[in-house]
SEZAFI-730922 format. One line per 10 residues: number of its first residue (from 1); their letters; for each residue x, y, z of N, C-alpha, C. Coordinates in steps of 0.02 Angstrom, whole numbers. Layout:
BEGIN
NUM = A = X,Y,Z,X,Y,Z,X,Y,Z  ...
***
This chain:
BEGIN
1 = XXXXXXXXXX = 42,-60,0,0,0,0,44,62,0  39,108,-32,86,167,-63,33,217,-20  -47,249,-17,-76,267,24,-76,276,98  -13,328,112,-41,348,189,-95,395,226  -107,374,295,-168,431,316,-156,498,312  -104,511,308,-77,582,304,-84,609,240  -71,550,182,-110,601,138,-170,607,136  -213,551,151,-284,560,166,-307,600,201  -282,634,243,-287,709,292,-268,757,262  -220,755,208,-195,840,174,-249,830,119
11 = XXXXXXXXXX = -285,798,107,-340,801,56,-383,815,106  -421,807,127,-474,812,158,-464,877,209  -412,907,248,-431,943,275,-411,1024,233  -407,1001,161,-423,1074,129,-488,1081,80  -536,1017,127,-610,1046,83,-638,1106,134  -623,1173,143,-666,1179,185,-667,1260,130  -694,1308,167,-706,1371,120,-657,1395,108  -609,1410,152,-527,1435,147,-491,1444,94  -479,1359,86,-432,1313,65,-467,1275,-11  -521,1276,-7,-549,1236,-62,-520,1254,-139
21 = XXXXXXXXXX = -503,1202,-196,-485,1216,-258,-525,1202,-302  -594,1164,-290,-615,1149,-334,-648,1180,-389  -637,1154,-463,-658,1204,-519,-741,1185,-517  -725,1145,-579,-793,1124,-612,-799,1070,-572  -890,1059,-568,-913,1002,-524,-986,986,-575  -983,918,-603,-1049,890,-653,-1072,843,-590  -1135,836,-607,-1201,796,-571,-1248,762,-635  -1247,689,-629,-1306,664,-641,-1362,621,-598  -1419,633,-605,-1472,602,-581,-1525,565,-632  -1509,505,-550,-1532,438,-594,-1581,416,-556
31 = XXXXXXXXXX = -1647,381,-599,-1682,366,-551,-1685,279,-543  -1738,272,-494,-1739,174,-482,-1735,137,-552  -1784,162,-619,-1782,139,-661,-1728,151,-736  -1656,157,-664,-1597,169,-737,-1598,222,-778  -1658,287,-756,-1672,321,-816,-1612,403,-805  -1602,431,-841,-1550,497,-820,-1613,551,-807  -1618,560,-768,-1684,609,-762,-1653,693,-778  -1576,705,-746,-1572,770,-753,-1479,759,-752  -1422,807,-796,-1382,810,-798,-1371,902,-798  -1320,917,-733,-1296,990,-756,-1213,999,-736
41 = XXXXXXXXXX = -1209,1060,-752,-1116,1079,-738,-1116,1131,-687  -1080,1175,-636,-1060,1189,-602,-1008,1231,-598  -998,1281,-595,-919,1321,-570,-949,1306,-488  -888,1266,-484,-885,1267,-397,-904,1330,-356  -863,1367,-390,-823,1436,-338,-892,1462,-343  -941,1459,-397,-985,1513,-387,-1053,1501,-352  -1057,1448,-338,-1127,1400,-314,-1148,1451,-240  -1217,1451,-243,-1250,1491,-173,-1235,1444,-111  -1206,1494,-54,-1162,1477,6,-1199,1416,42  -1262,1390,57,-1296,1343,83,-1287,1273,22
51 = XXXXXXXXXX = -1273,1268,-42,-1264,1217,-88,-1189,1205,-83  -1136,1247,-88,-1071,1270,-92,-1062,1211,-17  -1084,1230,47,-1075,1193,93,-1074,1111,100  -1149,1108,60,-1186,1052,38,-1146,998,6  -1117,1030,-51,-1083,985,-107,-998,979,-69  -986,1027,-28,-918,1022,-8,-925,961,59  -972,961,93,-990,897,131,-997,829,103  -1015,828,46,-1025,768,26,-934,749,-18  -911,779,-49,-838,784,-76,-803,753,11  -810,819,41,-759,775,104,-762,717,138
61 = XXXXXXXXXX = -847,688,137,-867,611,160,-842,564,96  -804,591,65,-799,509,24,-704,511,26  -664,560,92,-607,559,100,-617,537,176  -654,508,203,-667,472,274,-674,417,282  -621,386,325,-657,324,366,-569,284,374  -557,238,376,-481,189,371,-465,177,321  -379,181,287,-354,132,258,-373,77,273  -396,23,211,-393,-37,214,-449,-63,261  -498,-14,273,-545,-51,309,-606,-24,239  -626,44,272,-680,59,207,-644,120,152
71 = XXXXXXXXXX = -577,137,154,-560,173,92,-515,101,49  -513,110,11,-482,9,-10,-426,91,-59  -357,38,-45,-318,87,-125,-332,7,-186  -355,42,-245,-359,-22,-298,-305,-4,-333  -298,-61,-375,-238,-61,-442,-269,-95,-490  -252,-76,-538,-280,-96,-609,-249,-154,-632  -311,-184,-650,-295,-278,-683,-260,-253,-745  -211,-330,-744,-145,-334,-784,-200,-346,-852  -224,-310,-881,-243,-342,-961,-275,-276,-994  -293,-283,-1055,-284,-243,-1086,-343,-205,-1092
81 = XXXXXXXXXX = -396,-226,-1077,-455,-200,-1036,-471,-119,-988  -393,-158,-926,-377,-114,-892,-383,-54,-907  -310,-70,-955,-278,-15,-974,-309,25,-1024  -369,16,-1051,-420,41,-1089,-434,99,-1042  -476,65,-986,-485,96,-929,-451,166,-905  -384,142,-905,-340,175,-870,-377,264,-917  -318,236,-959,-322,285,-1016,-370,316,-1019  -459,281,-1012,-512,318,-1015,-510,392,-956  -495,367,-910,-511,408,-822,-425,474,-848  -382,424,-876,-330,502,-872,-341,567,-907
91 = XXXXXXXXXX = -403,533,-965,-413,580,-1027,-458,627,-998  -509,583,-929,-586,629,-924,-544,663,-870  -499,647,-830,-469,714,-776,-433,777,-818  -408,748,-877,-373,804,-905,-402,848,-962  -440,817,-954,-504,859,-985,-560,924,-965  -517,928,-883,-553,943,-822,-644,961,-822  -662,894,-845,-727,873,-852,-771,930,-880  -728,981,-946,-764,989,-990,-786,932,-1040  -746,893,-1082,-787,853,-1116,-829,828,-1115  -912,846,-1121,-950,776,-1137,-976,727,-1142
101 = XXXXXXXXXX = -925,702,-1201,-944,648,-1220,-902,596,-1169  -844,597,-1156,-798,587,-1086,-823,590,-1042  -878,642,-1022,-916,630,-952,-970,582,-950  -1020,582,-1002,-1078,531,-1025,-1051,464,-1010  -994,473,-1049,-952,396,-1024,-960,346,-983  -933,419,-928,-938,376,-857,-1007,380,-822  -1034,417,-822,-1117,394,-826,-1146,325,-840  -1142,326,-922,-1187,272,-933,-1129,217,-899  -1086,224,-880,-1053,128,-881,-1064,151,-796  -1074,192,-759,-1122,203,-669,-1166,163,-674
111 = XXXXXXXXXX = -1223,195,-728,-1293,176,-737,-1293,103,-759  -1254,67,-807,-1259,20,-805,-1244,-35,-780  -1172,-42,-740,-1166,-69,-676,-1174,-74,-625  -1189,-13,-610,-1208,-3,-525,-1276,-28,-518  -1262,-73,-464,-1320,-135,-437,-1376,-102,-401  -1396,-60,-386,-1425,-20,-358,-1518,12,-364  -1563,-5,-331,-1635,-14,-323,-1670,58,-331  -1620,109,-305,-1664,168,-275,-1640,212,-319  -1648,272,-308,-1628,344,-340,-1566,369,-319  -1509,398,-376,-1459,411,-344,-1421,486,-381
121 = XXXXXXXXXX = -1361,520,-358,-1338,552,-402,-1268,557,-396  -1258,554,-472,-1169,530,-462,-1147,621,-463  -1107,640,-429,-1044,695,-432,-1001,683,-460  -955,723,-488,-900,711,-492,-877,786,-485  -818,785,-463,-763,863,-430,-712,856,-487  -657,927,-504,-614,891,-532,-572,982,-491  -509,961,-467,-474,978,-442,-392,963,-458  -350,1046,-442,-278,1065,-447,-256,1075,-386  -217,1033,-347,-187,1045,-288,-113,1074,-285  -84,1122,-269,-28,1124,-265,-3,1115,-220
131 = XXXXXXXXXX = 40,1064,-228,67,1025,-145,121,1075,-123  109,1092,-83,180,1151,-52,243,1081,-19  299,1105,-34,352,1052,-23,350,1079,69  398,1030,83,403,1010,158,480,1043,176  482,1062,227,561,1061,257,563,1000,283  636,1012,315,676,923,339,652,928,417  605,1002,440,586,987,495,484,958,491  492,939,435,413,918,413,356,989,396  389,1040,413,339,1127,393,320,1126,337  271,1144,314,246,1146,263,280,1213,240
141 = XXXXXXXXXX = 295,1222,166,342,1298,132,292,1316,87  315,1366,65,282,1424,19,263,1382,-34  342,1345,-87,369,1332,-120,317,1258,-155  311,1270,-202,261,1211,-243,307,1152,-258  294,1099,-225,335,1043,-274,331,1010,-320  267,999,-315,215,945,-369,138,986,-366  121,975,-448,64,995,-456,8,931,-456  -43,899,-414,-77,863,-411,-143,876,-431  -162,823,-495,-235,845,-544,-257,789,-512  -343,792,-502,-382,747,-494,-443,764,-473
151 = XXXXXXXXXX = -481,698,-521,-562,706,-498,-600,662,-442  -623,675,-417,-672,657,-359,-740,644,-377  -758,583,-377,-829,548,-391,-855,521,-328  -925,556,-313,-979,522,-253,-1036,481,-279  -1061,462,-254,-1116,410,-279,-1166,416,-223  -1222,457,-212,-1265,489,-169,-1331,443,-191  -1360,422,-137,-1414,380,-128,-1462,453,-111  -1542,437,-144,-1590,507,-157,-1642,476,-129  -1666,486,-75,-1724,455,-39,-1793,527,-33  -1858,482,-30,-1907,538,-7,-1884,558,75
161 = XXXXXXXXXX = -1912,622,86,-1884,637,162,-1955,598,176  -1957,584,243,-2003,543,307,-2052,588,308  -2113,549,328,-2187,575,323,-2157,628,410  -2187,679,399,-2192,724,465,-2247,798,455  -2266,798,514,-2314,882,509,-2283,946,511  -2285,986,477,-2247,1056,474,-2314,1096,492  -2268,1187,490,-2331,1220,492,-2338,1243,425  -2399,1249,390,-2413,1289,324,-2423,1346,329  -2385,1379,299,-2384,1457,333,-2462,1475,274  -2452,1464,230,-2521,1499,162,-2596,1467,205
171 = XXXXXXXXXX = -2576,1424,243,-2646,1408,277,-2650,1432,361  -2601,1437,393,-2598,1461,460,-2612,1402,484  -2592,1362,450,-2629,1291,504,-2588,1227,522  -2581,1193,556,-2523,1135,558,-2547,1063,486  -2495,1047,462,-2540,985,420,-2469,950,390  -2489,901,360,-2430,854,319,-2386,883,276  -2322,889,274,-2257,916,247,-2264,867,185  -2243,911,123,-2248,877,69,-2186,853,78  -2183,783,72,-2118,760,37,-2089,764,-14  -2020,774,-11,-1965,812,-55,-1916,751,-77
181 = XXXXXXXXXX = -1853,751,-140,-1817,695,-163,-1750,725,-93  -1701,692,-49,-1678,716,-14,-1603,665,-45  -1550,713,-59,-1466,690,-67,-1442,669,-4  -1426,606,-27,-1386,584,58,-1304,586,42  -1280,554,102,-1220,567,78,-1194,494,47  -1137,522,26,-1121,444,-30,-1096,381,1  -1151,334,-47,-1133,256,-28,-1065,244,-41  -1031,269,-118,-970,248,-133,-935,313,-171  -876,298,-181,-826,357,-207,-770,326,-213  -741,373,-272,-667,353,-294,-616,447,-305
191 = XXXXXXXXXX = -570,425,-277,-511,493,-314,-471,470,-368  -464,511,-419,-392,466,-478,-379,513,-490  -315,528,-502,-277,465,-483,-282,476,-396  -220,418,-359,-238,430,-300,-202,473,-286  -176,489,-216,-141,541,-201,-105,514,-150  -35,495,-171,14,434,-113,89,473,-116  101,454,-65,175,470,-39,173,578,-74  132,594,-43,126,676,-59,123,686,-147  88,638,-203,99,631,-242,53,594,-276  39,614,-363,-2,571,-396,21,506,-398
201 = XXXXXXXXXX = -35,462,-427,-13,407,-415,-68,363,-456  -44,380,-526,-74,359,-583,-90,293,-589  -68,239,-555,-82,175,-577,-131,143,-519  -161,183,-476,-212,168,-400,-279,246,-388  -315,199,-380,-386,212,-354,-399,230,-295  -416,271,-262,-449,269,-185,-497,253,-183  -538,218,-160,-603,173,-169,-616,203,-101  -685,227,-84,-733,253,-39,-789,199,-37  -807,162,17,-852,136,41,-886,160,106  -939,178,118,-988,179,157,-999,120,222
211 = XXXXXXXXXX = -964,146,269,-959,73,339,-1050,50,330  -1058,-15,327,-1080,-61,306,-1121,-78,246  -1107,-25,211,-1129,-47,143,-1074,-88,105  -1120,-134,31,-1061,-161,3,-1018,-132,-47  -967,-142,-67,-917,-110,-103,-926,-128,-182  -969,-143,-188,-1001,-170,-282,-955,-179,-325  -912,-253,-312,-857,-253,-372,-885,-259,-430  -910,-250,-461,-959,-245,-515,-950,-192,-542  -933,-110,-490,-916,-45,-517,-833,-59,-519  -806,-92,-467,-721,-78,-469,-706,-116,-513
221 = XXXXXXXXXX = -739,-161,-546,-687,-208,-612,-728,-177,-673  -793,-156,-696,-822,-140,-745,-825,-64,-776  -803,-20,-713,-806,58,-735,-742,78,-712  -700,47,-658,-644,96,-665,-572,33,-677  -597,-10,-690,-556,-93,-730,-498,-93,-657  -519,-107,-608,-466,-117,-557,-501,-177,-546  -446,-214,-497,-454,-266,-460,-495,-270,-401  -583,-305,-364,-603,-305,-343,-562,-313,-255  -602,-265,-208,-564,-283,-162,-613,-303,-107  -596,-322,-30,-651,-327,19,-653,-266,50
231 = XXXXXXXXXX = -700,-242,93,-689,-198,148,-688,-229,200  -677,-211,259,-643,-238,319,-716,-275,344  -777,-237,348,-846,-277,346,-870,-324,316  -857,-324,243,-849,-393,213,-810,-451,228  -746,-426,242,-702,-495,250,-734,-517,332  -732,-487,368,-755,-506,422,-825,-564,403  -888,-543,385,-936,-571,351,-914,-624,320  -872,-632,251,-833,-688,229,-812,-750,276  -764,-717,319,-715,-766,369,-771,-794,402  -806,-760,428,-867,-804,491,-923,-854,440
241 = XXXXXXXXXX = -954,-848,389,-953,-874,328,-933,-941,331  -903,-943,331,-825,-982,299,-820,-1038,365  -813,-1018,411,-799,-1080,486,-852,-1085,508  -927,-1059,501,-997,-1076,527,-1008,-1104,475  -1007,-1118,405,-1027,-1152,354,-997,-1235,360  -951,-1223,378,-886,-1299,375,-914,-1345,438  -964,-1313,481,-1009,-1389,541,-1065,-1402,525  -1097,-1382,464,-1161,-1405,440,-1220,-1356,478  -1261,-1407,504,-1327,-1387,549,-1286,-1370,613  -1231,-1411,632,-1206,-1402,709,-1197,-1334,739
251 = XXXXXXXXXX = -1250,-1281,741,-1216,-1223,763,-1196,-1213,829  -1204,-1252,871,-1169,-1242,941,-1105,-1258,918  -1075,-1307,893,-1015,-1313,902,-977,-1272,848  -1001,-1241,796,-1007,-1214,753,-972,-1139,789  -1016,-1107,826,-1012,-1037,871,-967,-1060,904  -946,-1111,931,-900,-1148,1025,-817,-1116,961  -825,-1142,904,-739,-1144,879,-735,-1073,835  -778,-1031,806,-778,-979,789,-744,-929,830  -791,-933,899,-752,-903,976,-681,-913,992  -696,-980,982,-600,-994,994,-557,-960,956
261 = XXXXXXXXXX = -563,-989,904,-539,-941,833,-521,-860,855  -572,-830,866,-576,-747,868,-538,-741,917  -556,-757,977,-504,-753,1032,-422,-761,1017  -410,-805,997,-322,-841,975,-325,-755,914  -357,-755,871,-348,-691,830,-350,-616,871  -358,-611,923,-378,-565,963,-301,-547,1009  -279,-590,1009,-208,-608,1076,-150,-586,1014  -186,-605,911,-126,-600,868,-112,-512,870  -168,-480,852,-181,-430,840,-159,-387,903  -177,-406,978,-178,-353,1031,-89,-355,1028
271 = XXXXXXXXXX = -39,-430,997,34,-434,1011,60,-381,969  5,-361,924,51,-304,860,30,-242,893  -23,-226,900,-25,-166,933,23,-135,978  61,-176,1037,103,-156,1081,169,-145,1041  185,-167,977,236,-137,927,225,-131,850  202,-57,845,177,-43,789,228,-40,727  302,-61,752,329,-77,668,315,-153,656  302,-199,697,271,-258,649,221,-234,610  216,-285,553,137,-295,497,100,-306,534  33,-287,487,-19,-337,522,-3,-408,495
281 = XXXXXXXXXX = -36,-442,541,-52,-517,527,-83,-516,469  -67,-573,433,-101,-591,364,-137,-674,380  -176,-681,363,-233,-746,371,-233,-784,340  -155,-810,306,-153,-861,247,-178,-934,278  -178,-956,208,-197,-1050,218,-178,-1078,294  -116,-1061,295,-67,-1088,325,-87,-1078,422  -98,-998,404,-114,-989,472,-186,-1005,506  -221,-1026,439,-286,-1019,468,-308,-1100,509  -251,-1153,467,-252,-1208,475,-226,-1215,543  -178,-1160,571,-134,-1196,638,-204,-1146,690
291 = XXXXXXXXXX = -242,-1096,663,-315,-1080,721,-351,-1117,722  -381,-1170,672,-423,-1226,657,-402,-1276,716  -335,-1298,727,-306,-1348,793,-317,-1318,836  -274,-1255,841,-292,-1224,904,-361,-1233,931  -396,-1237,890,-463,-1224,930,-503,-1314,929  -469,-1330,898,-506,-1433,904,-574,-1439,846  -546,-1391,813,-600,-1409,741,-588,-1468,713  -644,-1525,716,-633,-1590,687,-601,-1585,614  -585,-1641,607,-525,-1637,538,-582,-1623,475  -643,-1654,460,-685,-1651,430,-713,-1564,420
301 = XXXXXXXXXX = -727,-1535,452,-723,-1476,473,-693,-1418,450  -625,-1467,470,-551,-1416,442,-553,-1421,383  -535,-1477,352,-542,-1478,271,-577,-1432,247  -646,-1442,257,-717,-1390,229,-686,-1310,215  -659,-1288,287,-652,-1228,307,-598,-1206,236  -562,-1242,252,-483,-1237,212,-497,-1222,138  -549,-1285,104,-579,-1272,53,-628,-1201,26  -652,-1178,53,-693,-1144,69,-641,-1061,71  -565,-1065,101,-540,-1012,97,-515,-1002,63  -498,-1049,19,-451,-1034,-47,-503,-1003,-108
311 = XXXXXXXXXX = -566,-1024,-103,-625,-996,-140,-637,-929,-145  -630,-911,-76,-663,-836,-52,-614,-787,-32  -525,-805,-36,-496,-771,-44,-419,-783,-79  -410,-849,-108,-376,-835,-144,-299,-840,-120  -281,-787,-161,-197,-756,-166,-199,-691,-103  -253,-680,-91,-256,-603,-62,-289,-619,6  -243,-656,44,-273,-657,123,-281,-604,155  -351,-612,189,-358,-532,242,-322,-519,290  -329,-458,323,-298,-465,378,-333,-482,435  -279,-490,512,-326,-503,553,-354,-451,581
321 = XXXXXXXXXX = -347,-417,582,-387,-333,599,-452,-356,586  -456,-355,508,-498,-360,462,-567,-402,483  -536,-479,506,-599,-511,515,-608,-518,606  -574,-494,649,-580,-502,684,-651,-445,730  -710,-508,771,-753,-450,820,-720,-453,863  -691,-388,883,-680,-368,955,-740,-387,988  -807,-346,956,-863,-358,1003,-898,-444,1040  -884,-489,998,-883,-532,1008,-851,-586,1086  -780,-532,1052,-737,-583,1095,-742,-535,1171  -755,-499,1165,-765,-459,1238,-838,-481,1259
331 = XXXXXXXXXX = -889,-494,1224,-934,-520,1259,-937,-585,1290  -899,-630,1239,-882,-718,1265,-851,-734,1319  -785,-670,1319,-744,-679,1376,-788,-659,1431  -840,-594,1443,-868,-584,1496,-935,-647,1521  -939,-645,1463,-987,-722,1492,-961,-782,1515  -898,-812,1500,-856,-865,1530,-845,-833,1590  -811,-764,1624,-797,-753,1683,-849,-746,1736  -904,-725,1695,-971,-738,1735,-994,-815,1771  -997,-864,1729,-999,-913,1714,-961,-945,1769  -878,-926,1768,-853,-960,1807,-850,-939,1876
341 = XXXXXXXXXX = -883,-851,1866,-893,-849,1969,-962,-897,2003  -1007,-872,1930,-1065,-922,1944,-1058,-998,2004  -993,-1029,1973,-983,-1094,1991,-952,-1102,2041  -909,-1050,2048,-853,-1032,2112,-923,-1009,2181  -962,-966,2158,-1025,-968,2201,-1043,-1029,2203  -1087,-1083,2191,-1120,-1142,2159,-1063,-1192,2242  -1008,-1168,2224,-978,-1226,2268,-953,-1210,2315  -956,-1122,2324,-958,-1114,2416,-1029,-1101,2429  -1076,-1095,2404,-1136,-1129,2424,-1135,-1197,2461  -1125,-1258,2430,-1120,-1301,2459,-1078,-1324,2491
351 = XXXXXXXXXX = -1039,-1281,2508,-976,-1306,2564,-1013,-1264,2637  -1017,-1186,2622,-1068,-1165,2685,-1124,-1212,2709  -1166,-1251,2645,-1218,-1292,2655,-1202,-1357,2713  -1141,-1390,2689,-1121,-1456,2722,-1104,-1425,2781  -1055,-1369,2803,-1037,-1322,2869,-1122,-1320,2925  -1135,-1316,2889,-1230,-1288,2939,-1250,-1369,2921  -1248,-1385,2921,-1273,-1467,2933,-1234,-1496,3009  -1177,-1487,2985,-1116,-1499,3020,-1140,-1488,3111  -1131,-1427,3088,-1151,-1370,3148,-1232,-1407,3192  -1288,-1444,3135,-1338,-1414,3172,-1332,-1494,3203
361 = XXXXXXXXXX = -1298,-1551,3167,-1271,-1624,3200,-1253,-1607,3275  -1177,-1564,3290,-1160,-1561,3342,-1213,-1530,3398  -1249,-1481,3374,-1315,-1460,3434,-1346,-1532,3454  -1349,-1565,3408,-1417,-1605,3423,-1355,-1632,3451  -1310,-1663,3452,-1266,-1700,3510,-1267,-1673,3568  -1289,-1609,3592,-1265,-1566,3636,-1199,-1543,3627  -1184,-1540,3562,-1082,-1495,3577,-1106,-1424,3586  -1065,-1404,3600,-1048,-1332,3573,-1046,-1311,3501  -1105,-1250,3490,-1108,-1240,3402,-1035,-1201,3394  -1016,-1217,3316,-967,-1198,3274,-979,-1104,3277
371 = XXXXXXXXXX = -927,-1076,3276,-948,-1012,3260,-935,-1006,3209  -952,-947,3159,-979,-921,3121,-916,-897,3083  -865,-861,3127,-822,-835,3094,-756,-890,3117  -763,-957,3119,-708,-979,3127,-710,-1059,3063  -640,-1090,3036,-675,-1137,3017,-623,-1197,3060  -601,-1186,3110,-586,-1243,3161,-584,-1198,3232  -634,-1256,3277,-641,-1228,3342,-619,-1272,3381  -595,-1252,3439,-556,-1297,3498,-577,-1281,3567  -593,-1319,3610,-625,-1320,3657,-578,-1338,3689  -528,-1319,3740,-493,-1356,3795,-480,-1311,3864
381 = XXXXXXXXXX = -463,-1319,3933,-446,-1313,3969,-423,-1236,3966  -428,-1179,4027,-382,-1143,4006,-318,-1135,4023  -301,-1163,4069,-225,-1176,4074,-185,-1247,4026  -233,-1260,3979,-214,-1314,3907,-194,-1269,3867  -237,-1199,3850,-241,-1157,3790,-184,-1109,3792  -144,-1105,3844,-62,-1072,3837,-20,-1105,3803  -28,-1185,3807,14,-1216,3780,7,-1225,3711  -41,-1235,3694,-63,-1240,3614,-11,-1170,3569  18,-1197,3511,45,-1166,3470,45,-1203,3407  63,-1154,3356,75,-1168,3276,141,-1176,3270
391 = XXXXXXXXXX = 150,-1239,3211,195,-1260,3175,199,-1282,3130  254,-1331,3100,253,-1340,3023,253,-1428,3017  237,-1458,3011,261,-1536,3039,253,-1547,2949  304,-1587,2908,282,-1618,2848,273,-1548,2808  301,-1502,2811,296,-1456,2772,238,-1422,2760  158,-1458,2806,120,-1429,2831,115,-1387,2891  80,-1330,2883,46,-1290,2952,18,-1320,2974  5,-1310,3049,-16,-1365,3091,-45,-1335,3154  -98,-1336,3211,-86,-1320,3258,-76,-1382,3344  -15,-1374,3343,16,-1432,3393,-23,-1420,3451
401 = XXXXXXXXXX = -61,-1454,3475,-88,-1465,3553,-59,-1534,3596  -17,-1528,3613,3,-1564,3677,-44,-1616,3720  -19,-1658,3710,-77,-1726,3756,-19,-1752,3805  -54,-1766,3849,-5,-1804,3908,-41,-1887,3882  -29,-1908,3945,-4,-2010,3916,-89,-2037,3927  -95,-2076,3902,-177,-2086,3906,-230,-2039,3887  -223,-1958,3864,-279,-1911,3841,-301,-1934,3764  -361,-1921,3787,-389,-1920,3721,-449,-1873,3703  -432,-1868,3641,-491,-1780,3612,-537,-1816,3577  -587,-1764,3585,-651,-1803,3525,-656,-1756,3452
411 = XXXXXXXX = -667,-1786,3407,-648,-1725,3333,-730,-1738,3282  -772,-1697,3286,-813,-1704,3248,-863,-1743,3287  -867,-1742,3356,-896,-1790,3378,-887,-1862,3395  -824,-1890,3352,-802,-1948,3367,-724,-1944,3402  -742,-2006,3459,-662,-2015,3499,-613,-2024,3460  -554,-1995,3483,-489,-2015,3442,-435,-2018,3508  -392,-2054,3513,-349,-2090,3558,-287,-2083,3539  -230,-2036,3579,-181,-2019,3540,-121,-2058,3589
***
């Protein structure tokens, strides 16, 4: 990955009014039935201050969220397809989305891939950054180093707003708010080129996904010819998939080794955290097979699983970040520790229980009852009870009481003859 957060922060924190570059900005709207209902163009700079806000909110939500969880960096498949591709997206940035027929383009191949039920409207930004060079103490300088071109595409889901009562001012009266088409913010988004190591980066995608929506490889291999990727929500989804599928109907035992699993992944992940120049963990064949033992997944099982991962991921193992629930494993663990005071109660229950039995035996003998706060009581003489002391006999503690020749004590009620 060539994509750091830092550049993902010098992009994003110059959308604001200040700082903003953007020129031209095109919009199409599409409705449920595939149809283009409305296409227009834009000078950024000149848009009324409440839209200006509007459109600059939705541009900066599709520079949010993690590397490698929901921003994916793509690379373009080795074939010639691709590179069709490629070529197409360098021509429509440098075109700075005056052309067209270059913009229609990418429209219709939106409209016709994108999997999508409802009403939506694609954006696209197209932007000149001038990266100011750095001193060797990291300051940002006057001084331009690189000129960085690129367009910015959102993909905005268009819903009716929710039934609610307003006041009607032409009637003076309270009554039903007409519902309006309302822009949300975007399911998905891409930057191209990307913007890596303070720099274009012509041969990668920034892919914008929406935390838990899906990432529609359908748009990343068909409209911008990259290589499909997961988001960190998917692979997670995948992996659990994948080891609840491999016990059949058995879902208890099914959930019993999943847990195990997450946990052992939980101890991989918390070991990298405490030194952040290791990698993350990667989830190959290899490793997934030595969590499968770890956890006593029948061999039958394992196979399945094993089979099953080479299907769903291939050459490109996730990470463990990736599929791992924290939430999970913090709830399992609190329920096992529950569980096990449960039992730790459960059996001084019945040890107090057998104690008061004990106790209510010796009344009915006439002894003397046990007290309460002791768990051995001794009854002797008081010129006996000076002599009594502690020791160690056998590497046990002990408390030594002294018998002369012929005494004998009673213990529990029964004689003993020392």
């Amino acid at each position: 990955m060539n994509i750091t957060k830092g550049d993902v922060l010098e992009l994003r924190r110059r959308l604001k009014k200040t700082e903003c570059t953007f020129g031209r900005m095109c919009g199409c709207y599409v409705n449920s039935g595939k149809q283009v209902v409305l296409k227009f163009t834009e000078d950024f700079a000149a848009l009324e201050e409440d839209e200006y806000f509007k459109y600059l909110e939705i541009a900066k939500k599709t520079l949010s969220g993690s590397l490698g969880s929901n921003l994916l960096e793509l690379e373009f498949a080795r074939d010639e397809k691709a590179v069709e591709h490629q070529k197409y997206l360098l021509a429509l940035k440098g075109s700075k989305l005056s052309n067209e027929e270059l913009l229609d383009r990418l429209y219709e191949q939106i409209v016709s891939e994108y999997a999508y039920p409802g009403n939506y409207l694609i954006l696209v930004y197209h932007d000149v950054y001038d990266v100011p060079s750095k001193a060797t103490s990291g300051e940002e300088q006057d001084e331009s180093e690189e000129i960085y071109e690129y367009m910015l595409c959102a993909i905005c889901p268009v819903e009716l707003s929710k039934p609610a009562l307003g006041y009607r001012e032409d009637e003076n009266r309270i009554g039903a708010r007409v519902r309006d088409w309302v822009v949300g913010l975007p399911d998905l988004g891409f930057v191209y080129p990307a913007f890596a190591n303070r720099g274009s980066d012509v041969n990668a995608v920034m892919y914008y996904v929406k935390t838990g929506k899906g990432s529609h490889p359908e748009l990343i291999e068909n409209v911008l010819g990259c290589v499909p990727q997961r988001t960190a929500a998917e692979d997670k989804q995948a992996f659990r998939s994948m080891v609840v599928s491999a016990f059949g109907e058995d879902e208890e035992q099914a959930d019993a080794a999943f847990f195990q699993i997450q946990k052992t992944i939980s101890g991989m992940v918390a070991e990298r955290e405490e030194d952040p120049t290791l990698p993350p963990v990667s989830l190959t064949a290899e490793t997934l097979s030595d969590l499968a033992a770890e956890a006593e997944v029948p061999e039958a099982a394992r196979a399945q699983m094993e089979k099953t991962y080479n299907h769903l991921f291939g050459d490109t193992p996730p990470v463990a970040d990736n599929v791992l629930d924290s939430k999970l494993v913090e709830e399992g663990t609190a329920r096992a520790h529950t569980a096990a005071l449960e039992q730790k109660v459960a059996v001084l229950q019945q040890e107090l229980a057998a104690q008061a039995a004990a106790r209510a035996d010796g009344e009915d003998d006439g002894e003397a009852p046990w007290r309460e706060d002791a768990e051995i009581e001794l009854h002797v003489p008081a010129e006996r009870a000076e002599r009594i002391r502690a020791g160690v006999v056998d590497g046990q503690k002990c408390l030594l009481v002294p018998l002369e020749e012929g005494e004998h004590a009673r213990i529990n009620g029964e004689e003993r003859t020392l």
